[in-house]
C-alpha positions as CSV (number, residue, x, y, z in Angstrom):
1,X,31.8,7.0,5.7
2,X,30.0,8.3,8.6
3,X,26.6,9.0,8.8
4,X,25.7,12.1,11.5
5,X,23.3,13.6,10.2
6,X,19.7,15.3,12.0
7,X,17.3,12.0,11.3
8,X,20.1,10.0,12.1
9,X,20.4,11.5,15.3
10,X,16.7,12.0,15.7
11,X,16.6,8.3,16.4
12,X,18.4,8.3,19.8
13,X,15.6,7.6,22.3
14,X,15.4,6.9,25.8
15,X,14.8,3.3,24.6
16,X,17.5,3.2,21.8
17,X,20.4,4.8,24.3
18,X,19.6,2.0,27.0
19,X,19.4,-1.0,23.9
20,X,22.7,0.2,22.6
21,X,24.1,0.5,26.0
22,X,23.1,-3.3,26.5
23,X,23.8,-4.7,24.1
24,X,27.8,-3.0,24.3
25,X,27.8,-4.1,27.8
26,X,27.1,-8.1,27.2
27,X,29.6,-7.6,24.6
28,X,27.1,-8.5,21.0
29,X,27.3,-6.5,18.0
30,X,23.8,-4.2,17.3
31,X,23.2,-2.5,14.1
32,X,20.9,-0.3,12.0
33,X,19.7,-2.8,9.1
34,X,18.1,-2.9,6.0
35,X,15.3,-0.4,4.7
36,X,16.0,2.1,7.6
37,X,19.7,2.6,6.3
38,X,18.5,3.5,2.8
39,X,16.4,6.1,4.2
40,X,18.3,7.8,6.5
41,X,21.0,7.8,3.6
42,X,18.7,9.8,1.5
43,X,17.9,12.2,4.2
44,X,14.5,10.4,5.3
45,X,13.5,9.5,8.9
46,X,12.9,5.7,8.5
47,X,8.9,5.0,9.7
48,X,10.5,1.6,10.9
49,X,13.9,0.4,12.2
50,X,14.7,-3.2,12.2
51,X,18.0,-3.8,14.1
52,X,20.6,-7.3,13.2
53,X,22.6,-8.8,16.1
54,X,25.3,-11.2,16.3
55,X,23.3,-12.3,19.6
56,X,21.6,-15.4,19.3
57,X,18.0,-15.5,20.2
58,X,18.5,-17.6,23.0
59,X,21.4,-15.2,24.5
60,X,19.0,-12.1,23.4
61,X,16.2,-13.7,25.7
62,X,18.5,-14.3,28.4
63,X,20.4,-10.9,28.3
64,X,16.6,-9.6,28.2
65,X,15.8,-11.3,31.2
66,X,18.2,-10.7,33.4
67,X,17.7,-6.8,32.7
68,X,14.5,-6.7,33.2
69,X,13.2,-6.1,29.9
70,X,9.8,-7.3,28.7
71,X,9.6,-9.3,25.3
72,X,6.6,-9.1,23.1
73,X,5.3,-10.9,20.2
74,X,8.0,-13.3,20.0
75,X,6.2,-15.7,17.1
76,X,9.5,-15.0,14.9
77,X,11.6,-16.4,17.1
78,X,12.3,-19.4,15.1
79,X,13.4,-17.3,12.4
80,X,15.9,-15.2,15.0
81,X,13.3,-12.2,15.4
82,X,13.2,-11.3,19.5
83,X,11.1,-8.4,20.2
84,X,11.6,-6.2,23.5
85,X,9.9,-3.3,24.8
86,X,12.1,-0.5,26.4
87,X,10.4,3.0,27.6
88,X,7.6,2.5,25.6
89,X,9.3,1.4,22.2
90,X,9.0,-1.6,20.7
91,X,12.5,-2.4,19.0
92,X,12.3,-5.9,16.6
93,X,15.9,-7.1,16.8
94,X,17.2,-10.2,14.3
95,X,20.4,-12.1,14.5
96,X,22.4,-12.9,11.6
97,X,21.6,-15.2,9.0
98,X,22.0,-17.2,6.5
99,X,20.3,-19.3,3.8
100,X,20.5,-23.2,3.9
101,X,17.7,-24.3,1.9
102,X,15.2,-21.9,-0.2
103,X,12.0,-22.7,-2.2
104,X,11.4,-19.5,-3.9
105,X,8.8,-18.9,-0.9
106,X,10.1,-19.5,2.2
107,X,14.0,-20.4,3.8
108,X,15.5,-22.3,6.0
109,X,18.3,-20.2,7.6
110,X,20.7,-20.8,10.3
111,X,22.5,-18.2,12.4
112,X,25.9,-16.0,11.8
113,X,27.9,-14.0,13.2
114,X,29.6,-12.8,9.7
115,X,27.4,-9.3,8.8
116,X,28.4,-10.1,5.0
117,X,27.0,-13.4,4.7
118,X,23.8,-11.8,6.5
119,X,23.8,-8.9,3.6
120,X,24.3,-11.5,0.8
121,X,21.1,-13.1,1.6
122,X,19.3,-9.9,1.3
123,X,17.2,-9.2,-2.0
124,X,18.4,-5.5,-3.5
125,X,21.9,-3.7,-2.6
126,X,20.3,-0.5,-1.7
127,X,18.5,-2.9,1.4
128,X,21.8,-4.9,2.6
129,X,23.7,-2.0,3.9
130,X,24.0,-2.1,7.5
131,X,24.8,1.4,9.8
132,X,26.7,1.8,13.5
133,X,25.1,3.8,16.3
134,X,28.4,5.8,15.4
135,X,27.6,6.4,12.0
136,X,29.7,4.4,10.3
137,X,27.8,2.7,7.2
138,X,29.1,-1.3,6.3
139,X,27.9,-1.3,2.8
140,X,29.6,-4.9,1.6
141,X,27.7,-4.8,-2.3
142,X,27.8,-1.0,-3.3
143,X,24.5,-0.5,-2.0
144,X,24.9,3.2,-1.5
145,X,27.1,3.8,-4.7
146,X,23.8,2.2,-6.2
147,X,21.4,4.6,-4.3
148,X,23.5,7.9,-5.0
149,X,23.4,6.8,-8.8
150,X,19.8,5.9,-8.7
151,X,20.0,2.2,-9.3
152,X,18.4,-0.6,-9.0
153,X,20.4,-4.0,-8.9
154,X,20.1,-7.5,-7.1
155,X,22.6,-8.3,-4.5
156,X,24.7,-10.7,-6.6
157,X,23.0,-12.8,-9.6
158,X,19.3,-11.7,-10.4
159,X,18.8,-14.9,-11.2
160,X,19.5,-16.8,-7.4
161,X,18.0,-13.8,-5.6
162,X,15.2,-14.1,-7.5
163,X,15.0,-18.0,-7.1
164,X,15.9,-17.4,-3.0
165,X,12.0,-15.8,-2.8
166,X,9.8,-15.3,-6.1
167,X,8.5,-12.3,-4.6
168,X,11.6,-10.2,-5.1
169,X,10.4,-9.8,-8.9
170,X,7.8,-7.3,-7.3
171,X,10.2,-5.6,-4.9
172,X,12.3,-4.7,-7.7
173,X,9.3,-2.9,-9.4
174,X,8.4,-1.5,-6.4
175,X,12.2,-0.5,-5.2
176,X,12.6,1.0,-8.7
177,X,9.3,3.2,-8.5
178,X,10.9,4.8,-5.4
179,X,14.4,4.9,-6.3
180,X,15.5,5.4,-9.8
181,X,15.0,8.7,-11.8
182,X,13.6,7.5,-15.1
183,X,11.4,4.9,-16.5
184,X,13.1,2.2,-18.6
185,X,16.9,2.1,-16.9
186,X,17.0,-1.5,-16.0
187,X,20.4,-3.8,-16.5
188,X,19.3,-6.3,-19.2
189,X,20.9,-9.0,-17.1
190,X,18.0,-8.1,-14.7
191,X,14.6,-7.8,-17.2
192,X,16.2,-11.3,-18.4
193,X,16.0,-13.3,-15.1
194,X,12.3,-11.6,-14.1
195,X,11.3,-13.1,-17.8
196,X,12.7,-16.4,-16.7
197,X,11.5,-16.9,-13.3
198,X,8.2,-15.2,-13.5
199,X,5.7,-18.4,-13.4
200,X,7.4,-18.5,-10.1
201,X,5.5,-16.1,-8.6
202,X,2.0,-18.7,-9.2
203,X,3.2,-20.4,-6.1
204,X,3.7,-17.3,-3.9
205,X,0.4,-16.2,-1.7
206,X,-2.1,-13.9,-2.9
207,X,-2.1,-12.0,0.4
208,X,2.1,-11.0,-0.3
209,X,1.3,-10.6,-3.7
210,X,-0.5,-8.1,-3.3
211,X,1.0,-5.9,-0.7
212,X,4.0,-5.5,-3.3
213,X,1.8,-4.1,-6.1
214,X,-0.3,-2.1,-4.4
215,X,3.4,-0.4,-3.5
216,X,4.0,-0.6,-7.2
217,X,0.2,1.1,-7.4
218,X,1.5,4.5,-6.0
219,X,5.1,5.0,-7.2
220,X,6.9,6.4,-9.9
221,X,6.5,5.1,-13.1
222,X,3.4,3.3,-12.5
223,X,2.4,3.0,-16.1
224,X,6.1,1.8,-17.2
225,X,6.2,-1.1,-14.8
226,X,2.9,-1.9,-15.4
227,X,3.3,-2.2,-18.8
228,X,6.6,-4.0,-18.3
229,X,5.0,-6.9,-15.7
230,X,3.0,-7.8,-18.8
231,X,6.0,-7.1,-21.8
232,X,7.9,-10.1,-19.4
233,X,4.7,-11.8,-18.8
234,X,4.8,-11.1,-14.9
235,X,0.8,-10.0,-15.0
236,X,-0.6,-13.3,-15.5
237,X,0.8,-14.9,-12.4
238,X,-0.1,-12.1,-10.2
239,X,-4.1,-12.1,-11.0
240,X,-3.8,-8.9,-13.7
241,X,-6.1,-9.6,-16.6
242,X,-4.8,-11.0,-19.8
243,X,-7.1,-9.0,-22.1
244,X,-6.2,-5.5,-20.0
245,X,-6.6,-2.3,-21.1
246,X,-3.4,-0.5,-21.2
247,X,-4.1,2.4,-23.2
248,X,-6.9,3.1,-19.9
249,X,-4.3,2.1,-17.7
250,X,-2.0,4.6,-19.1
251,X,-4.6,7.5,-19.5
252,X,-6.0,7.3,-16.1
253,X,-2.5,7.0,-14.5
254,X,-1.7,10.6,-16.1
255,X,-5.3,12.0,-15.0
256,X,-4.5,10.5,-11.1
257,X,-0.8,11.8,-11.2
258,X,-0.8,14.5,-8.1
259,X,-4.0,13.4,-6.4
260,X,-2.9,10.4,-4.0
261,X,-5.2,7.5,-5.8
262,X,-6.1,4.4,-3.5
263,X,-4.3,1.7,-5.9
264,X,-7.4,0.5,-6.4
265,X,-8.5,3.4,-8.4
266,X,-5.6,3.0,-10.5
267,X,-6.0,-0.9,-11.0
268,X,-9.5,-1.1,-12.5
269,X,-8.7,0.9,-15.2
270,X,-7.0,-2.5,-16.3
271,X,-9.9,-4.4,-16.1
272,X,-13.2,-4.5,-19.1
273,X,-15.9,-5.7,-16.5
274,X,-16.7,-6.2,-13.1
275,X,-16.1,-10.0,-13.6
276,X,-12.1,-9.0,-13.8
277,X,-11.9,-7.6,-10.2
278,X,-14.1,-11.1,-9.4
279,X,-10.9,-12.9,-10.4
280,X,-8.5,-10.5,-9.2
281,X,-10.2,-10.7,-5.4
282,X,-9.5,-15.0,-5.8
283,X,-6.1,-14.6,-6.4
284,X,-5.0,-11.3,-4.3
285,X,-8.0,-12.0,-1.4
286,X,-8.2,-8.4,-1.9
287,X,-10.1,-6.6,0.9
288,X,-13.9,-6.2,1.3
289,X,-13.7,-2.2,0.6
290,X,-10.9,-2.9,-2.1
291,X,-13.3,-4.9,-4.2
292,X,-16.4,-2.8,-3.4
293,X,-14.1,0.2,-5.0
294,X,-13.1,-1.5,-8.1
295,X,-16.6,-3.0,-9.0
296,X,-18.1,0.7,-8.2
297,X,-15.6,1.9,-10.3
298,X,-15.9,-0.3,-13.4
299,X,-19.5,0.0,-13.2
300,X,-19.8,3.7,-12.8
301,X,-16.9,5.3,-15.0
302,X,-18.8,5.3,-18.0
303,X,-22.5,6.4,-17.1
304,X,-22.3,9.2,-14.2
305,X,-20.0,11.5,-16.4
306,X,-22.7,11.1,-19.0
307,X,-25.1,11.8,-16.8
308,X,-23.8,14.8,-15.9
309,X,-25.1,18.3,-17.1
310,X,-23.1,20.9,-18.3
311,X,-24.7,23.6,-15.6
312,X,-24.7,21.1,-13.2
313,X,-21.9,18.5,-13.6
314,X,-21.5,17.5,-9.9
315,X,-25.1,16.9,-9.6
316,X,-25.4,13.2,-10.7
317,X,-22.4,12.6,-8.3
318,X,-24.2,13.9,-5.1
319,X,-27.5,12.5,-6.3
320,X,-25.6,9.0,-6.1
321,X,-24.5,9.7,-2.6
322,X,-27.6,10.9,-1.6
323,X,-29.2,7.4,-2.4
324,X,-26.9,5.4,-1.5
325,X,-27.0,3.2,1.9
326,X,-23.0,2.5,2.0
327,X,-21.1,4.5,4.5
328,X,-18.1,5.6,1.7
329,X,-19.9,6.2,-0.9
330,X,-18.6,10.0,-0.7
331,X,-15.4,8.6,-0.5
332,X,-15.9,6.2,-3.5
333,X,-16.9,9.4,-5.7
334,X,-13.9,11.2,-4.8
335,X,-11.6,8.1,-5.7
336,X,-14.1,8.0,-9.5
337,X,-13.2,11.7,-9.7
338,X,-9.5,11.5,-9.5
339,X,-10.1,8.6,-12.4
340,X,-11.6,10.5,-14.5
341,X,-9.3,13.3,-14.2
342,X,-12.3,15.7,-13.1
343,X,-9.9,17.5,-11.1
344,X,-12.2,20.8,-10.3
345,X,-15.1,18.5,-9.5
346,X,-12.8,16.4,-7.1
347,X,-12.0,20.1,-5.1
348,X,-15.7,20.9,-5.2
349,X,-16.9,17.2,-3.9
350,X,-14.7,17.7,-1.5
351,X,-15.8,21.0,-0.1
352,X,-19.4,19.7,-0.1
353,X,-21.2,17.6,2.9
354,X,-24.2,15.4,2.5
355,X,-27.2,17.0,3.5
356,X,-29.8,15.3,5.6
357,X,-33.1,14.6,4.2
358,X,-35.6,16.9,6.2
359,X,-38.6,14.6,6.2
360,X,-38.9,11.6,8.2
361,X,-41.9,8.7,8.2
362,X,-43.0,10.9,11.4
363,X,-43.8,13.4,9.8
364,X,-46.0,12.1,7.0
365,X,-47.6,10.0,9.7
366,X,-48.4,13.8,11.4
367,X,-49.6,14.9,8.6
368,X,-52.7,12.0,8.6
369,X,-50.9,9.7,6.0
370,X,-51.1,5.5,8.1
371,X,-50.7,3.2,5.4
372,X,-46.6,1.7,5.6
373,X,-46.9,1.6,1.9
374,X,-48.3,4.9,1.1
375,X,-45.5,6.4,3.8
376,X,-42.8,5.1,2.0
377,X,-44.1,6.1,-1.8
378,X,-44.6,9.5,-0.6
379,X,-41.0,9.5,1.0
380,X,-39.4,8.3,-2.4
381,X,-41.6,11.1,-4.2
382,X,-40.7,14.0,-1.7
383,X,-37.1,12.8,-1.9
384,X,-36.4,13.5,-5.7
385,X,-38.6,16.8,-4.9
386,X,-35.6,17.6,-2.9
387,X,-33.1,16.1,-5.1
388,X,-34.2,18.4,-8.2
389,X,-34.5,21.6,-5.8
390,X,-30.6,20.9,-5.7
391,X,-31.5,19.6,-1.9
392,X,-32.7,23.6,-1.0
393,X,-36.3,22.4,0.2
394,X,-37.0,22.8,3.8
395,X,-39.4,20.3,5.8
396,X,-42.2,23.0,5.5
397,X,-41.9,22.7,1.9
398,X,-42.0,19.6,1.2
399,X,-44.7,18.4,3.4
400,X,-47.3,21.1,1.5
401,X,-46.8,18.2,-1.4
402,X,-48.7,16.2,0.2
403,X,-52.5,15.5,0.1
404,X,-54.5,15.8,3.0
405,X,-56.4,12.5,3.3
């Protein structure tokens, strides 16, 4: 088939036309690979394009060169990645390759000039098609018989893809989030070798790890493959608590459905106590503001909703934010919200912005008041003044609180 349709052709930049135009003149093959094909065959502008070559990196470098063209961040050379920079683009071009020794982390590869061999190596069939600047699609495994049908499947045997690179147990979960139409259509074949191979993923880093779920985190069928990552005792290698709560974990991913949850928010429904995302930060080495979310989380999803009054049930909410020092903690009560499937809350807090306190230390000290301590007693007592006046009292107000000395 050919592929001509408006993203494809959306693609055609100044900086594309003159790489294609190169690349036909010095006589080396250029295509479309990988991820980018899959989307522009469901009728989706890729947000990256990754191009394959059967140039060398050497002969890339020197056809580079000798055009003019500046190179840029050329640290995957070694792996056959040159990067060059034409009218302002960056376009990250790979040659051909080939396995010749795998761990289950990382591969030694040498280069090809055989575009089959280079798909065969690839993890998922809907990701080892490859596309002309003509529009005609090489699809050597079925990939887009697999993508009109909504499937899922391993180039080849599940079992030495998945043995290639551990990690491709998590792009399956993730691929099938995106991909398939309903929760629980996997090839048995498939479920079997994830089973099988899943204490490989102990040896793969934290840091990979954890891009891949947090994928998982915000697709389809969240709850199924969660569910299913412990049913074929995936969870335990990729830092998810043994003792989880999936009944939470289910109920919170219905009440976040629609609302565009940070996967955090989702996650630490899992875990019982703040110790869990403790754990979870060792083996992920989860971000700073990550962590910060889950332990806030964890902590708080039990007592502010029973703080909360039925006249005012936002109030303990902004009464939070208004005391906290942390610069997101707005943002940390919207993400809370969403969790607890206070939906009309969410649209309120959202609406609403912090208001500034309207007394200052300056102003008691005006008003006669020079002891530190005393200044900063009377502050705390004029600020809940404020806080219980639903933050309505003016400067003028407050300050008639306090005793002339």
């Amino acid at each position: 088939m050919k592929l001509q349709s408006p993203e494809f052709q959306s693609l055609f930049t100044e900086g594309l036309k003159s790489l294609a135009e190169l690349f036909v003149k010095e006589n080396h093959e250029l295509r479309i690979a990988g991820g980018a094909v899959r989307d522009l065959l469901n009728g989706v502008k890729p947000q990256d394009v990754d191009f394959a070559t059967t140039a060398t990196p050497a002969q890339m470098k020197e056809m580079f060169q000798s055009a003019g063209i500046r190179m840029i961040n050329n640290k995957g050379e070694k792996h056959g990645t040159i990067t060059a920079r034409l009218h302002e683009e960056n376009f990250e071009i790979t040659t051909l390759r080939v396995d010749v020794l795998t761990d289950g982390r990382h591969a030694e590869v040498e280069f090809t000039r055989d575009w089959q061999q280079d798909a065969e190596r690839r993890d998922l069939t809907v990701n080892s098609m490859f596309l002309g600047f003509d529009g005609t699609l090489f699809d050597y495994f079925n990939g887009y018989e697999d993508l009109k049908n909504k499937k899922v499947r391993f180039v080849g045997q599940a079992n030495q893809r998945i043995q290639e690179d551990y990690l491709r147990i998590l792009r399956y979960f993730r691929f099938y989030g995106r991909i398939v139409e309903k929760a629980g259509d996997h090839d048995a074949e498939t479920l079997e070798a994830i089973a099988e191979n899943a204490k490989g993923l102990a040896g793969i880093s934290g840091e990979r790890i954890w891009v891949e779920l947090k994928k998982i985190l915000v697709g389809n069928h969240v709850n199924h493959l969660i569910r299913l990552m412990y049913d074929l005792d995936v969870a335990r290698y990729v830092g998810l608590p043994a003792n989880a709560s999936l009944e939470e974990f289910n109920r919170v991913s219905k009440n976040v459905d629609g609302f565009s949850p940070k996967p955090m928010t989702l996650l630490a429904s899992l875990f019982k106590v703040q110790e869990d995302i403790t754990k979870l930060d060792v083996r992920l080495k989860i971000s700073k503001e990550e962590k910060n979310l889950g332990l806030f989380i964890v902590k708080n999803r039990k007592d502010l909703i029973k703080a909360a009054d039925n006249s005012e049930p936002l109030k303990p909410y902004q009464d939070f934010i208004i005391d906290s020092r942390e610069p997101d903690a707005a943002g940390r009560v919207c993400e809370l919200l969403k969790y607890q499937g206070e939906h009309e809350l969410l649209a309120a807090m959202q609406q609403w912005s912090v208001p500034p306190f309207p007394v200052s230390g300056h102003d008691i000290r005006k008003a006669g008041i020079s002891s530190g301590k005393e200044i900063g007693a009377l502050l705390q007592q004029l600020r809940e003044r404020w806080k219980k006046s639903g933050y309505q009292m003016d400067k003028e107000e407050l300050l008639s609180y306090i005793e002339k000395p």
